[in-house]
C-alpha angles and dihedrals in degrees: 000000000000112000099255087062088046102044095047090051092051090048086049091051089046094051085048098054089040093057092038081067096045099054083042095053090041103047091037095050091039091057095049101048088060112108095208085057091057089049094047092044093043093038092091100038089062101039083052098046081051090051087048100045088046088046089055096040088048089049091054095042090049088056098045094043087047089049099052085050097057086043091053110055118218109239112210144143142238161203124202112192085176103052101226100125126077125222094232089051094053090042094055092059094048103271131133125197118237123213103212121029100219092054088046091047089040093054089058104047081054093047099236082113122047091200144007115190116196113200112194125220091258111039085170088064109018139056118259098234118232134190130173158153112287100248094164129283103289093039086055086069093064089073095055093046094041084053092046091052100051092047090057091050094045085048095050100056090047082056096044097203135098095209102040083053091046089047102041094042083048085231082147129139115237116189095190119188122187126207125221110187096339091311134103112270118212103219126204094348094055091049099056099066099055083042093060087072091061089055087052089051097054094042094046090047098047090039096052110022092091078058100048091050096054099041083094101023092061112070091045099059090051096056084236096119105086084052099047090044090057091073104020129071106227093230084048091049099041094046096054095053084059095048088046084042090058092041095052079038089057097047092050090058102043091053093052085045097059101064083053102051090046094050086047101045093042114012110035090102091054099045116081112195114173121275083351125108104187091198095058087060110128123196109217119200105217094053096036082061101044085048098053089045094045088045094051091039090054101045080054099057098043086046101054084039091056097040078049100058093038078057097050094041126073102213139010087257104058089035085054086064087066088026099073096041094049093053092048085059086074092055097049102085090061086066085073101032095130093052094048082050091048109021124032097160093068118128090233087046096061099041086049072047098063114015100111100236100045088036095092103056097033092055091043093049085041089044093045086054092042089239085119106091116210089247084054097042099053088046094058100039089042086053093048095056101043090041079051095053093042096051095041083054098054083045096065087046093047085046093045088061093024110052099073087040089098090156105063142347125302120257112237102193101040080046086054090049089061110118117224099246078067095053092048079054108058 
């Protein structure tokens, strides 16, 4: 090649790369400076840091509520057709005998008794019968369980040991350990974190998929195109509203992650969430990773899909017709949840497995739950990102040809047909 040939190409390359940073830094800092962006990002961060705050507030409301009703004692009456309680028991725990039902149901219904617990002959077999002063839905609760207590006690000193109470009230401590390929498993604990990666997904999709439809659609609607692609090569446009796209992507992740992080590193001890103890959280290596890539991989393939169908359509409302469905497909897995967590062999399992669109979410649930084996792993996240770059390719050619068809929808077949010597053209 003589240097005239070389130098122009280089100059060429340079200008590329130039204009590549500056619809990065264009697009990128156009989406950010949006307000509604802001109130969409921050939206769930603070709805979080509000759940989190409640949740404290209800825990120590719980304790301090739990503790007034220990210090005040329910007063009730009873009746004990078994024979099982004592007098001095039930008197202990604030609880006088009666000697006829109907005065003892009758003193309740008036208000001058707060209870009456009638125990049948037979508690094994029949219902303890319980009646008492309306004190709201959750108080109510305390006279069951008031009934239910003296009846244990009642129940363990008939018995007279400790062990045969603890085993036959089943008020036994299990340390359970389960084994994955000869190796401890973490559990719960060591499926939440790769399944943090699934709820990003979700968020980042929803959040930005509006985003990723019109980056093409916009500048067509707005008769701006020819002018833009005076100046601007298509593959350099389009790539860098993908790149934009990643970099909006990885704010808004990084803002809904940082709630998280702080509750974990310095509440976790604090915030009780049900069956789920945050400090016994372990990170795992081999499913963080495959996470993160299947994450990555799948933020790649909705988004070329998305730029692809803003290219093809002439306008938001007709891409909104493929647009619903499209999204749906996401939600899909979850419709056979409880077949991908029992049973991954499952013929619908692989094929949710590998069908490009519901692939994301069902290897990220499968690889949460450590049902996603490496082979199959590498085969998904290598798919996604080859299907990605294919489809973002055939993007920049459907936008080349559809970015100045403002009429009517872009032909996808009669585009593809297209020789090269046209394209060089264009």
């Amino acid at each position: 090649m003589t240097p005239a040939p070389r130098l122009a190409r280089a100059r060429r390359t340079t200008k590329a790369h130039h204009n590549l940073g500056t619809v990065v830094g264009f697009e990128f800092t156009r989406t950010i400076k949006k307000r509604r962006f802001w109130i969409a990002t921050l939206a769930i961060p603070v709805v979080m840091a509000v759940i989190f705050v409640l949740v404290f507030a209800s825990n120590s409301s719980t304790r301090a509520t739990t503790q007034a009703q220990k210090n005040a004692a329910l007063s009730f009456m009873y009746t004990d057709a078994s024979g099982i309680i004592p007098e001095s028991l039930a008197g202990a725990m604030g609880g006088r005998k009666a000697q006829d039902p109907a005065t003892a149901l009758a003193a309740v219904k008036s208000g001058t008794s707060e209870a009456y617990f009638a125990y049948p002959a037979n508690p094994a077999k029949d219902p303890v019968k319980v009646y008492g002063v309306d004190k709201g839905v959750f108080a109510n609760n305390t006279y069951e369980a008031v009934a239910k207590q003296v009846l244990a006690i009642a129940a363990q000193e008939k018995i007279g040991s400790p062990t045969l109470t603890a085993a036959t009230g089943g008020d036994v401590r299990v340390d359970t350990e389960t084994f994955r390929e000869g190796q401890p498993s973490g559990g719960l604990g060591a499926a939440l974190p790769p399944l943090m990666f699934l709820l990003l997904f979700y968020v980042v999709i929803i959040l930005l998929s509006n985003q990723m439809l019109n980056s093409t659609l916009e500048e067509k609607e707005n008769r701006v195109t020819e002018m833009i692609l005076t100046t601007l090569n298509p593959t350099t446009l389009i790539v860098g509203k993908i790149i934009s796209l990643f970099l909006v992507g990885l704010v808004q992740v990084t803002v809904f992650l940082a709630p998280i992080v702080i509750g974990y590193l310095f509440f976790r001890d604090r915030l009780a969430l049900p069956d789920v103890d945050l400090s016994a959280l372990t990170f795992e290596p081999g499913p963080m990773i495959v996470g993160a890539l299947l994450l990555i991989s799948g933020f790649t393939l909705f988004t070329a899909v998305l730029v692809a169908i803003g290219a093809v359509m002439p306008t938001a409302k007709e891409a909104a017709v493929v647009f619903g469905p499209l999204m749906a497909l996401i939600f899909v897995p979850f419709y056979a949840i409880s077949l991908i967590l029992s049973d991954p062999s499952a013929p619908i399992v692989r094929v949710f497995t590998f069908f490009p669109l519901s692939a994301p979410v069902t290897a990220m649930l499968r690889n949460g739950f450590g049902t996603l084996s490496t082979g199959e792993a590498i085969v998904v996240i290598a798919m996604l990102f080859l299907l990605g770059i294919v489809i973002l390719r055939l993007a920049v050619h459907l936008f080349r040809y559809g970015s100045i068809q403002y009429g009517s929808k872009l032909s996808i077949t009669k585009t593809l047909r297209r020789r090269p010597a046209e394209l060089a053209g264009k």
